[in-house]
C-alpha positions as CSV (number, residue, x, y, z in Angstrom):
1,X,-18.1,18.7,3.0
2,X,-15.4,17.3,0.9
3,X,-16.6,15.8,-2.5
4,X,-15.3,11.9,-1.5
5,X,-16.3,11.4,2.0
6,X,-13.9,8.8,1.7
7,X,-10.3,9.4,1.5
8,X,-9.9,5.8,0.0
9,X,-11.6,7.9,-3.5
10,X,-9.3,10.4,-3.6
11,X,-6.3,8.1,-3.4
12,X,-8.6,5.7,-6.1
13,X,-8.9,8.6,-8.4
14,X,-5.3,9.9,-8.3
15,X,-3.7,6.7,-9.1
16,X,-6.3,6.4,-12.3
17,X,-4.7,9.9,-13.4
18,X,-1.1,8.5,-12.6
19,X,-2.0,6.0,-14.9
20,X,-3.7,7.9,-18.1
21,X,-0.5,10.4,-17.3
22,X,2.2,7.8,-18.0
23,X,0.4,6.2,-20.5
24,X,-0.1,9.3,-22.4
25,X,3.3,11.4,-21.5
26,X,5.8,8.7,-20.8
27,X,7.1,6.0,-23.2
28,X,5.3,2.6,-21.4
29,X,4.8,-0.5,-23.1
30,X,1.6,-1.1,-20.6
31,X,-1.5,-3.2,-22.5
32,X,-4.8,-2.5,-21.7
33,X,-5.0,-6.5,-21.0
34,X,-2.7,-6.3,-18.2
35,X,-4.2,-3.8,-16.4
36,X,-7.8,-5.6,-16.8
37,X,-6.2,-8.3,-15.8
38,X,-5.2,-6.9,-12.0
39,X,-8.3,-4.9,-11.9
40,X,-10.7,-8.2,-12.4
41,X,-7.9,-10.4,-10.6
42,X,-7.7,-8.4,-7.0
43,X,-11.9,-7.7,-7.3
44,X,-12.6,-11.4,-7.7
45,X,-10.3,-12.9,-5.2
46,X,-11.1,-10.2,-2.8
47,X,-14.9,-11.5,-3.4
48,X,-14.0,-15.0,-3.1
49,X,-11.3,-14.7,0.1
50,X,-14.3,-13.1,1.9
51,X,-17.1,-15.3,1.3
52,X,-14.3,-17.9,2.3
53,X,-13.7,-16.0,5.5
54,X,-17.0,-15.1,6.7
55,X,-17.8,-18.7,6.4
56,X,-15.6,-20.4,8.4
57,X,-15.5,-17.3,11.1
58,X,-19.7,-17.5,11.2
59,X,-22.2,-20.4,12.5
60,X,-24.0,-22.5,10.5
61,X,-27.5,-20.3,11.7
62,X,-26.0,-17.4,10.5
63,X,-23.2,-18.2,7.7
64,X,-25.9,-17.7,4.4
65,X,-25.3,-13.7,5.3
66,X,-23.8,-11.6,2.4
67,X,-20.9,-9.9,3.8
68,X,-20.3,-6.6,2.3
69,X,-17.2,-6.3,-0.5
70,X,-14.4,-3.9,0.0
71,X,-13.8,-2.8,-3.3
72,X,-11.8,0.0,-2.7
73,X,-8.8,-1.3,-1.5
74,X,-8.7,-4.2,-4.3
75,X,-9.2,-1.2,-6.7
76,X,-6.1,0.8,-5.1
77,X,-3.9,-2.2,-5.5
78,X,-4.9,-3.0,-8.7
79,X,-4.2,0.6,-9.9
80,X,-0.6,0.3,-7.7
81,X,0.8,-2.9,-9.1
82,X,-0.4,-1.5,-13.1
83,X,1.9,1.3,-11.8
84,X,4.8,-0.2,-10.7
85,X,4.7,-3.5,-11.5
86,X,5.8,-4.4,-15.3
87,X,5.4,-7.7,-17.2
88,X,4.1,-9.1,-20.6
89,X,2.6,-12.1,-19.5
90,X,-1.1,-11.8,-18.0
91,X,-0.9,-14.9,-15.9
92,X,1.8,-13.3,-14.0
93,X,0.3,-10.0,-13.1
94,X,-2.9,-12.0,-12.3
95,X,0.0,-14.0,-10.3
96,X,1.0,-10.9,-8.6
97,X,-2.8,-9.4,-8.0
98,X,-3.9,-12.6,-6.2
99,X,-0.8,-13.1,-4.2
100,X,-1.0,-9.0,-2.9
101,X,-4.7,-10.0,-2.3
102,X,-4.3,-12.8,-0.1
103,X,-1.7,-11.6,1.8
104,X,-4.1,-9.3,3.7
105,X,-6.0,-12.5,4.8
106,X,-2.6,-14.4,4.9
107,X,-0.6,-12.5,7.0
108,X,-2.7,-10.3,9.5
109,X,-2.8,-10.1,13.6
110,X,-6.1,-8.5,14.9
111,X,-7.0,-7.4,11.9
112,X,-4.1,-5.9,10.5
113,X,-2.0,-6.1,7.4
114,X,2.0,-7.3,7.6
115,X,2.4,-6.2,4.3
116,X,1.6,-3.6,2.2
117,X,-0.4,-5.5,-0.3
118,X,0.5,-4.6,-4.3
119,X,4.4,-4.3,-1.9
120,X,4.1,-7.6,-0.9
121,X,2.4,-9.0,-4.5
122,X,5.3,-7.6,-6.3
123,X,8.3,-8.7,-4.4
124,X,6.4,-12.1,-4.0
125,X,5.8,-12.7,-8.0
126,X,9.9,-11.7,-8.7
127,X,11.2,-13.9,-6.3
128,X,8.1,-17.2,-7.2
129,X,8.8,-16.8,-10.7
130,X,11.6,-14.6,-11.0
131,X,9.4,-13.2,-14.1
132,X,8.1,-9.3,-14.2
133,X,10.1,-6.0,-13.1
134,X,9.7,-2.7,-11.8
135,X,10.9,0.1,-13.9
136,X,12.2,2.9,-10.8
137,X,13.2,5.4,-13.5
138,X,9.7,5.3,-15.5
139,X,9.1,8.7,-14.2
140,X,12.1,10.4,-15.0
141,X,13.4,13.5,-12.6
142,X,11.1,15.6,-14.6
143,X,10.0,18.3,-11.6
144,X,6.1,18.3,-12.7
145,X,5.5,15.0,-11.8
146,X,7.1,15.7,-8.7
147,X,4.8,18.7,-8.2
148,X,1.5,16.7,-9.3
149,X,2.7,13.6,-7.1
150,X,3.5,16.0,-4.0
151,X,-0.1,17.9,-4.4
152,X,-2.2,15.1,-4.9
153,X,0.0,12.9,-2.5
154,X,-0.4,15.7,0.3
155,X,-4.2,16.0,-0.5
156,X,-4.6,12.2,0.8
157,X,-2.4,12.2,3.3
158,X,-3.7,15.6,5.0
159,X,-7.0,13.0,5.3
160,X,-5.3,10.4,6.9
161,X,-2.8,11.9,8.9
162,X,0.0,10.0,7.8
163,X,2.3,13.3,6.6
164,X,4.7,12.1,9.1
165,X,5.6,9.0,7.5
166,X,6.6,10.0,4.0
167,X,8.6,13.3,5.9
168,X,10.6,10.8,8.0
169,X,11.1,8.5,5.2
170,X,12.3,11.2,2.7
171,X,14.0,13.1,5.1
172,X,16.5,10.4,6.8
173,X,17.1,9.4,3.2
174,X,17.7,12.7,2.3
175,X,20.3,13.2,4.7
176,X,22.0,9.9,3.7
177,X,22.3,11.2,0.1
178,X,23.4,14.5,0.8
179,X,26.1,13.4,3.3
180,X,27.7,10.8,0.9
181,X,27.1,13.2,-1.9
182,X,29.7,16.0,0.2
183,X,32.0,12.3,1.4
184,X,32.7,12.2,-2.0
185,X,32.6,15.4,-3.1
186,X,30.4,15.1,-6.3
187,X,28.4,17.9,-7.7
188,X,24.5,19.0,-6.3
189,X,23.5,17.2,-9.7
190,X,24.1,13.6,-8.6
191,X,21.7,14.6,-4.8
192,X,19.4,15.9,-7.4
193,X,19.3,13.0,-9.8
194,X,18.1,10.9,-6.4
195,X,15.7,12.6,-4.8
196,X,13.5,14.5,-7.9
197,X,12.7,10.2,-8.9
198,X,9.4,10.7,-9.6
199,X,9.3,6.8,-8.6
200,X,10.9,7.4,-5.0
201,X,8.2,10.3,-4.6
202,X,5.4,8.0,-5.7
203,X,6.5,5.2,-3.4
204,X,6.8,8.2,-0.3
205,X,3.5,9.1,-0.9
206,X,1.3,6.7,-1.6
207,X,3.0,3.0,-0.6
208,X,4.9,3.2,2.6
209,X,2.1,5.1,4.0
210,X,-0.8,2.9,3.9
211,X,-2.6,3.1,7.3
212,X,-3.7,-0.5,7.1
213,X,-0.3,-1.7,7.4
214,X,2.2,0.8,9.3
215,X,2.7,1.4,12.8
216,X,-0.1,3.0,14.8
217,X,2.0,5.5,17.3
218,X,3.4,8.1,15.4
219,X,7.0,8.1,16.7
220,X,6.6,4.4,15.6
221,X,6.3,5.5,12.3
222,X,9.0,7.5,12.8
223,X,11.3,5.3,13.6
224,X,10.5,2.5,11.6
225,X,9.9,5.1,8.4
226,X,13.5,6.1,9.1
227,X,14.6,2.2,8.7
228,X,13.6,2.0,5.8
229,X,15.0,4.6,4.4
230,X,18.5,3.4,6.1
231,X,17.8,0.2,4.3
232,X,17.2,1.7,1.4
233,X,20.3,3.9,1.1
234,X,22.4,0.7,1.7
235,X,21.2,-1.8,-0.6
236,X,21.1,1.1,-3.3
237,X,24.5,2.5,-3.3
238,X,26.6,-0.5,-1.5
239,X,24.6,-3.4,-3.1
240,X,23.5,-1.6,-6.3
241,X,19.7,-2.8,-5.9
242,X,17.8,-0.2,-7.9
243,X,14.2,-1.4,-6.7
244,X,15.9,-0.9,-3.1
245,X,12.5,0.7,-1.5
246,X,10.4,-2.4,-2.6
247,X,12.8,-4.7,-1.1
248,X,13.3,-2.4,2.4
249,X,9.7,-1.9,3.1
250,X,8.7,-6.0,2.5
251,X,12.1,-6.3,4.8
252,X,10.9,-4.2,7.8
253,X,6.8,-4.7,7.4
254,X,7.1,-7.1,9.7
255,X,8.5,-4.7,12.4
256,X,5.2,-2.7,12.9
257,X,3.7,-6.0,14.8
258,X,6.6,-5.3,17.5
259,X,6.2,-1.4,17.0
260,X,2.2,-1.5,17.8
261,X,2.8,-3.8,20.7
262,X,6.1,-1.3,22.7
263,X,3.9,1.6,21.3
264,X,0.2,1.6,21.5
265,X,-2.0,3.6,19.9
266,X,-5.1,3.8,18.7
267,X,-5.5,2.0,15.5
268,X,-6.2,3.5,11.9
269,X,-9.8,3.4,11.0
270,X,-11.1,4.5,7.9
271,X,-14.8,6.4,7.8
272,X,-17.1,7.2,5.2
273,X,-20.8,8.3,5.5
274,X,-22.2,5.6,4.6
275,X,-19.8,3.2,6.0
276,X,-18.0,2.8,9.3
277,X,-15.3,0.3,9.5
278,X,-14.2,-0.2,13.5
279,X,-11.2,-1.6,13.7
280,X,-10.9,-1.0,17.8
281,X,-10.1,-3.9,19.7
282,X,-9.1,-5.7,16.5
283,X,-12.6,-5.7,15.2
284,X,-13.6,-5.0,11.7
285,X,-16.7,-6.4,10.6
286,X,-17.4,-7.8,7.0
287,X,-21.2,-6.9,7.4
288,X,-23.6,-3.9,7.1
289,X,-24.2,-2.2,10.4
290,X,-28.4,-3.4,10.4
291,X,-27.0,-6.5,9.6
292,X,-24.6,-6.5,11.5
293,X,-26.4,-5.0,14.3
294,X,-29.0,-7.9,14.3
295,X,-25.7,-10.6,14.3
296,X,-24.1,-9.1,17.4
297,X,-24.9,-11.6,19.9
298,X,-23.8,-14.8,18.1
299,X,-20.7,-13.4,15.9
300,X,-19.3,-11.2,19.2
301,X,-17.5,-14.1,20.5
302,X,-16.3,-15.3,17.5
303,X,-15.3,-12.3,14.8
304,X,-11.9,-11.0,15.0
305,X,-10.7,-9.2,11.8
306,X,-11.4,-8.7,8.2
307,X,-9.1,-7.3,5.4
C-alpha cells in the first residue's frame, strides 16, 4: 500500500520540496509573507465559496449541513502560484490566490474546471492589474533539477495516468525546436538551452496535466496537449513571449469542453481511503458519504458539481 493513499499528497509534498529547494539553492527574493499569504488566501476562499455553494444548491430542510473542505487542491495551488508566480505586494498574490480559487466555481460545466486554477490566477492578476511576473528562467538548465522534477513528476503521474499529456506536450514542442534549430542551422546548444528549462519541465509535469481540468479521452489529450505546445513555439520564438506556456494553456483550456463532448470518456476521479469523490454523471458531492448517504433523496434532483 503506498504511503499517501492519495495521489493529491504526493503532488502536495513535492511542490513543498520545490519550494525549500529554490529557496535554499536558487537566488529568489520569495518572503515568507507572500507565501502565507496564498496559503491562508486559497484555504479561506475555498471555505467560504463552498459554504456559499452548498447553500444555494441545498433546501432550506437540509442547508445547516457542514459540507466537507477540499483542502488539498487549495493547498496545491497555493504551493503552485508561490512557485511561479512572483510579486512584492501581498494584496496581489492574495489577488491572484482568490481569483485561481474562484475560477473552479466560476467557470465549470458538470463539474469540471475550464482552467487550470493557479494558470488561470496568474494570467488573470497580470492582465487585472498588470502587477506581478513569472520568472521562466528561475530554474536555470541546471540537469538535476531536471532529474528531481522528471522523478518526482513521473511518481504522480504514474498515479493518475496522465504520462501521456506531458509526452505529447514535450514531444511536439520538441520537434518544433529541433526542426527550427537544423532551419537555421545553430548549434545543439541553443535545442539544449530550451528544453533542459527546469521551468518548461515543471509546467509539463505538474500544470498542464491536472486531471480536473484537461480532456477526459486520451487522444483528446493528445491532441489538444500538442496545441499547446504549437502555441507555445509560436508566441515564443515569432512573438518573443517568454511566459508563452502560461499564456497557451489559459488560450486552449477552453477547448477540453468541445474535446470531452466529440470524445467521451470516462471522467477523472480522484480516490483516497477515506474519501471517494464521484464525479460520474457530473456528480461530485461536497458531503461525507453517511451524510451524504442520509441526503440522497432530497439533494439527488438538485446537486450537480463541486470544485
Amino acid at each position: 500500500m503506498p504511503a499517501f493513499p492519495d495521489a493529491r499528497d504526493y503532488q502536495i509534498l513535492f511542490l513543498s520540496l520545490f519550494l525549500v529547494l529554490g529557496l535554499s539553492t536558487r537566488d529568489w527574493t520569495l518572503k515568507p509573507e507572500i507565501i502565507a499569504t496564498a496559503i491562508v488566501t486559497c484555504l479561506v476562499v475555498q471555505v467560504i465559496i463552498s459554504h456559499v455553494v452548498s447553500a444555494i444548491r441545498l433546501p432550506s430542510s437540509v442547508s445547516s449541513a457542514r459540507p466537507s473542505i477540499n483542502v488539498r487542491s487549495p493547498l496545491i495551488t497555493a504551493l503552485g502560484l508561490s512557485l511561479l508566480f512572483r510579486t512584492d505586494r501581498l494584496d496581489i498574490m492574495a489577488l491572484a490566490a482568490g481569483l485561481a480559487i474562484a475560477s473552479k466555481f466560476v467557470f465549470q460545466f458538470k463539474g469540471k474546471h475550464c482552467f487550470n486554477p493557479a494558470n488561470f490566477g496568474i494570467v488573470a492578476t497580470i492582465l487585472l492589474s498588470h502587477s506581478g511576473w513569472v520568472s521562466p528562467g528561475q530554474w536555470g538548465e541546471n540537469a538535476w533539477y531536471v532529474a528531481v522534477f522528471l522523478a518526482t513528476g513521473g511518481l504522480v503521474l504514474q498515479r493518475v495516468g496522465r504520462w501521456d499529456t506531458s509526452i505529447a506536450f514535450l514531444g511536439v514542442y520538441g520537434l518544433l525546436e529541433v526542426g527550427r534549430n537544423l532551419w537555421l542551422g545553430w548549434t545543439w546548444d541553443v535545442v539544449g538551452h530550451r528544453l533542459m528549462s527546469g521551468s518548461l519541465i515543471l509546467f509539463a509535469l505538474f500544470m498542464v496535466t491536472d486531471p480536473r481540468s484537461i480532456p477526459n479521452a486520451r487522444i483528446g489529450r493528445l491532441l489538444w496537449a500538442g496545441a499547446i505546445a504549437v502555441l507555445t513555439f509560436i508566441l515564443r520564438n515569432y512573438y518573443f513571449v517568454s511566459t508563452a506556456v502560461f499564456w497557451a494553456l489559459f488560450a486552449l483550456s477552453p477547448v477540453t469542453w468541445l474535446l470531452d463532448w466529440w470524445l467521451p470518456a470516462e471522467r477523472f476521479a480522484w480516490r483516497s481511503s477515506s474519501t471517494i469523490q464521484v464525479e460520474q454523471q457530473g456528480v461530485n458531492s461536497p458531503y461525507p458519504p453517511p451524510l451524504e448517504a442520509a441526503l440522497v433523496p432530497q439533494i439527488a434532483p438538485l446537486r450537480s458539481d463541486a470544485a
